[in-house]
C-alpha positions as CSV (number, residue, x, y, z in Angstrom):
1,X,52.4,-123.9,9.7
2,X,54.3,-122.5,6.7
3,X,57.1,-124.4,5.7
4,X,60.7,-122.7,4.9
5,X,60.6,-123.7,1.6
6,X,57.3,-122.6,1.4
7,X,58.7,-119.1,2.0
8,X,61.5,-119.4,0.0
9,X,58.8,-120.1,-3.0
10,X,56.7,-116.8,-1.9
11,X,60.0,-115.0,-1.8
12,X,60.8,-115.7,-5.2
13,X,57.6,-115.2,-6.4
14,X,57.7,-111.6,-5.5
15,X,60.7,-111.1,-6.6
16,X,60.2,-112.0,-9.6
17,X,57.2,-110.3,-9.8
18,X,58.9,-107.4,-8.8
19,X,61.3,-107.7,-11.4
20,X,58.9,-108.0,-13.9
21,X,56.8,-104.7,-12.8
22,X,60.1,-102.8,-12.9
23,X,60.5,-104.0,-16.5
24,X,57.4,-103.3,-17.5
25,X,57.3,-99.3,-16.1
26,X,61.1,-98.7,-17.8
27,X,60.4,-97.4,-21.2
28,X,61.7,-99.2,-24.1
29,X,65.3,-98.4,-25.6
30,X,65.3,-99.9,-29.3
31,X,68.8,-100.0,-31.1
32,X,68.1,-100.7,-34.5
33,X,71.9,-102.5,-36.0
34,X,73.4,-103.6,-39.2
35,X,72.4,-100.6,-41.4
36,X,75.1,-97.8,-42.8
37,X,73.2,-95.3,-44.8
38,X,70.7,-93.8,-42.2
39,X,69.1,-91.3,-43.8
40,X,69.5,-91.6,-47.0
41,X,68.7,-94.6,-49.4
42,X,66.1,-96.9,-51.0
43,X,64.2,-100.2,-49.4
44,X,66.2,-100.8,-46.7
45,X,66.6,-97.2,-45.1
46,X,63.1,-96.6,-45.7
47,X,62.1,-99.6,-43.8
48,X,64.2,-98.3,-40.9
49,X,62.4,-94.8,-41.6
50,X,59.5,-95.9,-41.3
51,X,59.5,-98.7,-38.6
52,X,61.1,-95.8,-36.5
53,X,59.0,-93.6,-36.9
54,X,55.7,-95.8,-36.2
55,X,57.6,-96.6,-32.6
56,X,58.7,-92.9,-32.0
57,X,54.7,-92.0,-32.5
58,X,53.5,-94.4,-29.5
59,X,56.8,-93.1,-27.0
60,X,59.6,-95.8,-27.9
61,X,62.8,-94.2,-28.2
62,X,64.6,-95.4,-30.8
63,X,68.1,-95.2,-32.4
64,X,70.3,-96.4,-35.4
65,X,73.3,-96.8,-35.0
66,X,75.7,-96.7,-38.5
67,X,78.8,-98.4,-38.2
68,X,80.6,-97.2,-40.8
69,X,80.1,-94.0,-43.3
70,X,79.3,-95.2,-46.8
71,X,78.9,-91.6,-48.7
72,X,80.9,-90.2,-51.1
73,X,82.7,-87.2,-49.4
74,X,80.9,-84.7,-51.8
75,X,77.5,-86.5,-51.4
76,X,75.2,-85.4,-48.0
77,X,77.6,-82.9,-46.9
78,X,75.0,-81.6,-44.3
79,X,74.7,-84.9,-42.6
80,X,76.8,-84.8,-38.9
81,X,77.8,-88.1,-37.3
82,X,75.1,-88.1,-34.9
83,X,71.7,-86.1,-35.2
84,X,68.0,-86.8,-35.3
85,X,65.7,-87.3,-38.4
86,X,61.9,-87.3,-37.8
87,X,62.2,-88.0,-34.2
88,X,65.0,-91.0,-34.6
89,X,68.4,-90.5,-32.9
90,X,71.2,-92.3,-35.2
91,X,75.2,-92.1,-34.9
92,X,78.0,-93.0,-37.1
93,X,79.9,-95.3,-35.0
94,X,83.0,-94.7,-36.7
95,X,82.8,-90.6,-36.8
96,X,82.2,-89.8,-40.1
97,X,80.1,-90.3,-42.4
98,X,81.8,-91.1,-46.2
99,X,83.7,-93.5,-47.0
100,X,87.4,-92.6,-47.2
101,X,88.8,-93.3,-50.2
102,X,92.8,-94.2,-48.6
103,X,92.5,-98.0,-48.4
104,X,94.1,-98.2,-44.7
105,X,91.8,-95.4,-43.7
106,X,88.8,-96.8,-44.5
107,X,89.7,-100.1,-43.0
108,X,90.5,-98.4,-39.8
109,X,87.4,-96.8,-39.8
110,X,85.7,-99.7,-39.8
111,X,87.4,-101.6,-37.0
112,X,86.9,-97.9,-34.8
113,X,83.0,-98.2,-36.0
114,X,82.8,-101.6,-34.5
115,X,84.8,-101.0,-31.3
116,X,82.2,-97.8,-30.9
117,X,79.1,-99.5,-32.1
118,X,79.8,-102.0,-28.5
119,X,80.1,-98.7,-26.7
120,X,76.8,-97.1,-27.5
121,X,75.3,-100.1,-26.6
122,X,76.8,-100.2,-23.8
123,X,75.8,-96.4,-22.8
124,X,72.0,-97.0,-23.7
125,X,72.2,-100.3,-21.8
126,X,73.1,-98.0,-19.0
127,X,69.8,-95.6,-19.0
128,X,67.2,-96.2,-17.2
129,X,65.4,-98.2,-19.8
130,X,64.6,-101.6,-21.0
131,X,67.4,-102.0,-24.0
132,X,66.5,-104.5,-26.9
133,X,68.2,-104.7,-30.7
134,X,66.6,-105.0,-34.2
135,X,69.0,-106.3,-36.7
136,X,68.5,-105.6,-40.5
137,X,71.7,-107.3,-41.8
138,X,72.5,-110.5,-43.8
139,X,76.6,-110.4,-42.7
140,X,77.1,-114.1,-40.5
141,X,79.7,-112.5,-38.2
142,X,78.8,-108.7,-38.1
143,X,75.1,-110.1,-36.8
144,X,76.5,-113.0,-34.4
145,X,78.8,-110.5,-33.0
146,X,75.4,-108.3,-32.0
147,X,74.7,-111.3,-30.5
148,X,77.4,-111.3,-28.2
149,X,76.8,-107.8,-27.3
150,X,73.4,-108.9,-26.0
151,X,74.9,-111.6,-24.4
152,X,77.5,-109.3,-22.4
153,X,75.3,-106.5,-21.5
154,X,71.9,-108.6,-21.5
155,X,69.7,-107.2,-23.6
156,X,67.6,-109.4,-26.7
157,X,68.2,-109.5,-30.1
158,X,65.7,-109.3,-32.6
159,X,66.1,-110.0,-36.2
160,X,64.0,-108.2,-39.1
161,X,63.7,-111.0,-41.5
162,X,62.8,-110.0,-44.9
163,X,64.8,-112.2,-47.0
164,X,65.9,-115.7,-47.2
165,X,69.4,-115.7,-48.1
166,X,69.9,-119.1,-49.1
167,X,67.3,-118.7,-52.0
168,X,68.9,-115.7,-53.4
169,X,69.7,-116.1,-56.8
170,X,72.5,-113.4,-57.0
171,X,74.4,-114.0,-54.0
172,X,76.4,-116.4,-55.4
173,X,80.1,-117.4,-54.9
174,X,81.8,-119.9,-51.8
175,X,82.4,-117.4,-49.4
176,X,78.9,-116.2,-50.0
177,X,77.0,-119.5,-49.8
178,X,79.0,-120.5,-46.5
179,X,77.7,-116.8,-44.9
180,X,74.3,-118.2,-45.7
181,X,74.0,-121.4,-44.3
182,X,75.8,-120.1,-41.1
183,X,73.1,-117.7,-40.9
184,X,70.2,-119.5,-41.9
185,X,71.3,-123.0,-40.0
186,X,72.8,-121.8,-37.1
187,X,72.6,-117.9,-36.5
188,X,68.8,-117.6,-36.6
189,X,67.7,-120.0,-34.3
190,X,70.0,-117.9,-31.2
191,X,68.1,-114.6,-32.0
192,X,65.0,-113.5,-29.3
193,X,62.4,-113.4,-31.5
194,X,61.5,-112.4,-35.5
195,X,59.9,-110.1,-37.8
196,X,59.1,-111.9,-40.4
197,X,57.8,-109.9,-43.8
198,X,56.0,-113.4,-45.2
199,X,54.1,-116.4,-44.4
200,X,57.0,-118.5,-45.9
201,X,59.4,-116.7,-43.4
202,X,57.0,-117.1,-40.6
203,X,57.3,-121.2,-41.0
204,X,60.7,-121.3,-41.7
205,X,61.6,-119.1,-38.3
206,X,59.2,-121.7,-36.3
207,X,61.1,-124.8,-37.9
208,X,64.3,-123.1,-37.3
209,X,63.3,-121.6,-33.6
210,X,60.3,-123.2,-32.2
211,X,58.8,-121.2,-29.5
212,X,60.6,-118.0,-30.1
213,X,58.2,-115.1,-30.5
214,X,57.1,-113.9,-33.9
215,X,55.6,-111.0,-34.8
216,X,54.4,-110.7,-39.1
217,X,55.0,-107.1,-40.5
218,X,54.3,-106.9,-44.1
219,X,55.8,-104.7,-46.7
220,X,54.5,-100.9,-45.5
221,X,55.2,-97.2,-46.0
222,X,54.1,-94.1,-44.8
223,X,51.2,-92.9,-47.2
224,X,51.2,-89.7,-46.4
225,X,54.3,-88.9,-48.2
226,X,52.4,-90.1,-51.2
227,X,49.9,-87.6,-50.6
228,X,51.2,-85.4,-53.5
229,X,49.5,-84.2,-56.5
230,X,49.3,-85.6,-60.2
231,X,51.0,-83.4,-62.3
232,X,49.2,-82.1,-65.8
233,X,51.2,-84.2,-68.1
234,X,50.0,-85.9,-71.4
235,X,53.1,-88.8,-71.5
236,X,51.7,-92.2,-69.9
237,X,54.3,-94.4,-68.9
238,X,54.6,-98.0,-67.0
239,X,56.9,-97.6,-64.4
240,X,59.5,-100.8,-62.2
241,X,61.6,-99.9,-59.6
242,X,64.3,-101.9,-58.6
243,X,68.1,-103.1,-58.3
244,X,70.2,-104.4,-61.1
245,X,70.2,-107.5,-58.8
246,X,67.0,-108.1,-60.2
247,X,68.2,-108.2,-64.1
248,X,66.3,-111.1,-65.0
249,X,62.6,-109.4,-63.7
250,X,63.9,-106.1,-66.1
251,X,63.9,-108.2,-69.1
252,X,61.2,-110.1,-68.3
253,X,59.0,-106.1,-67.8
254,X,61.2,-105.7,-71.2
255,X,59.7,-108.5,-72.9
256,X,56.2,-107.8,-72.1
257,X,56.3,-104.6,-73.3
258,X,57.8,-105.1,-76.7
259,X,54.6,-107.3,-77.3
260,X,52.4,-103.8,-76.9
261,X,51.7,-102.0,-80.1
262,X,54.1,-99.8,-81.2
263,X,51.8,-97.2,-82.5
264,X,50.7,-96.6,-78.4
265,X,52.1,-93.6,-77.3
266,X,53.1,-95.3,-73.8
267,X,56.4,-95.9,-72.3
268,X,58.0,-97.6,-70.0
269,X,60.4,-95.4,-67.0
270,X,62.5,-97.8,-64.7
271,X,64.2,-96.9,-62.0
272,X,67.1,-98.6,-61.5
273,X,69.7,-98.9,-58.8
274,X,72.8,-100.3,-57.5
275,X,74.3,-100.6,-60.7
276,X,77.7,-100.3,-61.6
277,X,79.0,-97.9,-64.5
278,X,79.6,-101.2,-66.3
279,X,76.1,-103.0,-66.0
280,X,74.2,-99.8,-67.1
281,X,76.4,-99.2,-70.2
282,X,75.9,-102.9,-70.8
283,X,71.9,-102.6,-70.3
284,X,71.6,-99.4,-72.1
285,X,73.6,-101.2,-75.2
286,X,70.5,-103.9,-74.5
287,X,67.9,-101.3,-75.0
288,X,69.9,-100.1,-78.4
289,X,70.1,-103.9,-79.5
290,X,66.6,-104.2,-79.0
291,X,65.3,-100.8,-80.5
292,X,63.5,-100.0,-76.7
293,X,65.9,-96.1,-76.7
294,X,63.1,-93.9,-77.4
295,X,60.5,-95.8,-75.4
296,X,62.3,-96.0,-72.2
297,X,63.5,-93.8,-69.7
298,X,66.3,-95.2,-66.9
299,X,66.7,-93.3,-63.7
300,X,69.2,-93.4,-60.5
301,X,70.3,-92.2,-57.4
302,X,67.0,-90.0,-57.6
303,X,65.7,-88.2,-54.8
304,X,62.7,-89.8,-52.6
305,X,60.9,-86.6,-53.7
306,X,61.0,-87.5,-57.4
307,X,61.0,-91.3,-56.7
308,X,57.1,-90.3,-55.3
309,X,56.7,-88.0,-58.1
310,X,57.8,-90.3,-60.6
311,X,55.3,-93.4,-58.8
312,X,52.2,-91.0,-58.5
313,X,52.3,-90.1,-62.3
314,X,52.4,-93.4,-63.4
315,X,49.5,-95.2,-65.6
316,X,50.3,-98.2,-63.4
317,X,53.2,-100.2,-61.2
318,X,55.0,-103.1,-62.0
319,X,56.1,-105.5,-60.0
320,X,56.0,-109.2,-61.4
321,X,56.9,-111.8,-59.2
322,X,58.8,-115.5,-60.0
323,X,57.9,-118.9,-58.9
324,X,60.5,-119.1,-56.8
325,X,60.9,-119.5,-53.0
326,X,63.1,-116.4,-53.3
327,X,60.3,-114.2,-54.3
328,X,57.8,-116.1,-52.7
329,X,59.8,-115.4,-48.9
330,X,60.0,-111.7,-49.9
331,X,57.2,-109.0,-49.7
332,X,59.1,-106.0,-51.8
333,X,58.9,-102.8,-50.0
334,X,57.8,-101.0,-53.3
335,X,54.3,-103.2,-52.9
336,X,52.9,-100.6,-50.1
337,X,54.3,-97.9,-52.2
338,X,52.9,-98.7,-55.3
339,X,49.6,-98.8,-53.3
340,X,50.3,-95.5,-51.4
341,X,49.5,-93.9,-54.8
342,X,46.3,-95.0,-55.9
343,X,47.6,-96.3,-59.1
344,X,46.8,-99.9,-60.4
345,X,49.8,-102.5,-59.8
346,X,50.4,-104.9,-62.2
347,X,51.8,-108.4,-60.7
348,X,51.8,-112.4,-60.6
349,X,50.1,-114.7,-58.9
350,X,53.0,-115.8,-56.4
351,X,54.4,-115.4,-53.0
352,X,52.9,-112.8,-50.8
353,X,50.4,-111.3,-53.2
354,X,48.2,-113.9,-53.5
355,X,47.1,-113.2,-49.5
356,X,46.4,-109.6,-50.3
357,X,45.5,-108.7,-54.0
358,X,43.0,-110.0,-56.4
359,X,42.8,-109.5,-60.0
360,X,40.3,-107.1,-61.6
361,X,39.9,-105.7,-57.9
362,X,42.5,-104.7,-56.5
363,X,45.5,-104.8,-58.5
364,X,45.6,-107.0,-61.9
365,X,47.4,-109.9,-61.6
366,X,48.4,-112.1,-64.2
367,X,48.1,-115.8,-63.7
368,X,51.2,-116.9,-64.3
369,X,55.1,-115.8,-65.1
370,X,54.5,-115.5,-68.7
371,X,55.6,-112.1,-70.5
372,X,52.4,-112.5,-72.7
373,X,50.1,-112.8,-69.8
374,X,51.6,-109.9,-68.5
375,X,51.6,-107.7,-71.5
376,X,47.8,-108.2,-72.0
377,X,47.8,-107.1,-67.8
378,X,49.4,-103.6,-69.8
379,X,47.1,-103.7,-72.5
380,X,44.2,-103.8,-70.3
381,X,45.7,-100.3,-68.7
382,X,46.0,-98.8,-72.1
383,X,42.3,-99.9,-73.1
384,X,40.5,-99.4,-69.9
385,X,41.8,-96.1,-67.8
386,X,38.4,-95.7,-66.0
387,X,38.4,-99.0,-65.1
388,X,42.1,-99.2,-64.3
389,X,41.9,-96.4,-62.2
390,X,39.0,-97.9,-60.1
391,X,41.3,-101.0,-59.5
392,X,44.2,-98.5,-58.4
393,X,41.8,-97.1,-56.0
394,X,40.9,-100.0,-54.7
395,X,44.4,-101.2,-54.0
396,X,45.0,-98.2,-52.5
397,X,42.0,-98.9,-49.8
398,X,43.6,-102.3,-49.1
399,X,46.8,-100.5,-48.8
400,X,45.9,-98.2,-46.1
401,X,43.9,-101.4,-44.3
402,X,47.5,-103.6,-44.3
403,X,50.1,-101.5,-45.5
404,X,50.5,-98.0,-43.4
405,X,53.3,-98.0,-41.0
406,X,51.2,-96.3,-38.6
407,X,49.0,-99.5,-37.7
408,X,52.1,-101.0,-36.6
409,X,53.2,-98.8,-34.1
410,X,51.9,-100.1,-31.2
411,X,51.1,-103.6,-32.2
412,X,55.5,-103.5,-32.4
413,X,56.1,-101.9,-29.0
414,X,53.9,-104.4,-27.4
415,X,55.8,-107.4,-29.1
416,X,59.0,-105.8,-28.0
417,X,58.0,-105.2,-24.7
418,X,56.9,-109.0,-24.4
419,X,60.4,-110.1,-25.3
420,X,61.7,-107.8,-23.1
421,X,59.7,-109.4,-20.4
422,X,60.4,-113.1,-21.6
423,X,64.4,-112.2,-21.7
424,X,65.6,-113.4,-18.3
């Protein structure tokens, strides 16, 4: 004889299983939130790019929504408020996309972007689809309030964690500081899950969250847009890429190669951004002061076209790294670049690299943060291009092995449709 609680149990057994099955046949609806920019920009926009685009390839329909315009009205003037770019749906929230220059304008174009941005949501939670959120955003309350949205319309959040804020050197200032230890001490633990970019940021999400799901993505790019030929040019060059955030890794590359001999006809191109008029007249006085003008060249605001150009040209890649647990929770983005190309990196033995690269095979790594051990890393570039190109090569293998957005695809959507599942 079957007791009535008995049934009850079996009831709720198939309806949860039920519930479950219906999940997994709905196709997954990924918002990705916190970026303004979409399509246009360095790091951060190409690691939406590209993460898109490896989820659009295995049927995930994805979209960004941009909150606010952040243009200049003159700059991307073909760019409507809502569109597609290589397969990815994305939206201005607040119906334009520049920045207005009238100070009560722009501030009520923010507060209309953030009343929309719930709205979307809202309208893709509606669809006949499993809804889930990536955040890409460092701001306490813009990202706890994405929080609340999932809260409201029941969807999970998950958080693309590239960067430990806390251990930033140049976010300083009070207001700054208390953003980060709200985020790090009590906004991170609430998310769904993680994407964690770094071993370091793997064991800090599982001391901060136990249990919550964690899936590692490491610095990647699309190699095929590196695919591009070397142009027939006689001028060898080291090349960094980078923000003026990152002054103090500039004049350490600066330092390293004022100890190479003058009478080598090598230079060194950096490409520099997020600089204000102020910082790059005060660097380019630096270069003056320290006779580096004729054996530098500084770029900005460059196209990705000539960003790839610019990379695939190069003699070799720099990309030192500090003894920090900043650098050693970040994987920079320009890493699977740099190997997208072929060319030889030159790095320390820090953080993330010393997982992936080895020195004299891969990449060539200098043991230590020391300008000098780095410089001879340049001289050996200069004095052995065969070998230096083998080495770029085989960076380039591990590259497509670790790096290629493409691997990702799936491996993603399955990790987001187990959250999905696990979200009650």
């Amino acid at each position: 004889m079957v007791s009535v609680n008995e049934i009850k149990f079996l009831i709720d057994v198939q309806i949860n299983l039920s519930e479950m099955t219906n999940k997994i046949d709905k196709p997954l609806n990924v918002a990705w939130l916190g970026v303004s920019g979409f399509p246009f920009g360095l790091a951060e926009i190409q690691k939406t790019i590209i993460l898109g685009d490896a989820l659009v390839k295995v049927g995930v329909q994805f979209t960004v929504i941009n909150r606010k315009g952040v243009f200049e009205q003159d700059q991307h003037t073909a760019i409507n408020a809502a569109g597609e770019f290589k397969g990815i749906n994305y939206v201005y929230a607040s119906g334009i996309t520049y920045r207005p220059k009238n100070f009560f304008i722009r501030n009520f174009m923010k507060i209309k972007g953030t009343w929309n941005e719930y709205w979307f949501l809202r309208k893709m939670h509606s669809e006949d689809k499993s809804l889930i959120a990536i955040v890409s955003n460092l701001n306490f309350l813009q990202s706890f309030l994405y929080l609340i949205y999932g809260k409201i319309l029941n969807f999970p959040v998950i958080y693309l964690y590239v960067e430990m804020s806390s251990k930033m050197q140049h976010r300083a200032g009070a207001l700054t500081k208390v953003n980060d230890y709200l985020f790090d001490k009590l906004l991170l633990k609430r998310m769904s899950g993680a994407l964690p970019i770094s071993e370091l940021l793997i064991e800090n999400f599982q001391k901060i969250a136990p249990g919550k799901p964690i899936l590692k993505i490491p610095t990647i790019c699309d190699f095929e847009s590196f695919n591009v030929s070397k142009k027939n040019t006689t001028e060898s060059y080291f090349l960094f890429c980078g923000a003026f955030d990152y002054r103090e890794i500039i004049n350490f590359i600066l330092d390293a190669f004022k100890l190479l001999d003058d009478s080598l006809n090598t230079k060194l191109y950096l490409i520099i951004s997020k600089g204000s008029p102020k910082q790059y007249e005060e660097f380019n006085q630096y270069l003056k002061d320290n006779n580096l003008t004729q054996k530098t060249k500084i770029f900005s605001n460059i196209p990705f076209s000539e960003l790839v150009d610019l990379y695939v040209n190069a003699s070799a890649l720099l990309i030192p790294l500090r003894p920090t647990n900043q650098d050693a929770a970040r994987f920079p983005h320009k890493i699977a670049e740099y190997s997208a190309t072929g060319n030889p990196i030159i790095t320390t033995n820090y953080g993330e690299v010393t997982y992936y690269f080895k020195d004299g095979e891969n990449a060539l790594v200098a043991n230590s943060y020391n300008s000098s051990r780095f410089a001879e890393k340049m001289n050996f570039i200069i004095e052995y291009p065969e070998e230096a190109k083998k080495i770029g090569q085989k960076g380039k293998e591990l590259g497509v092995k670790e790096f290629s957005h493409i691997k990702y695809g799936q491996k993603l959507k399955d990790y987001l449709q187990s959250v999905v599942l696990r979200k009650d």
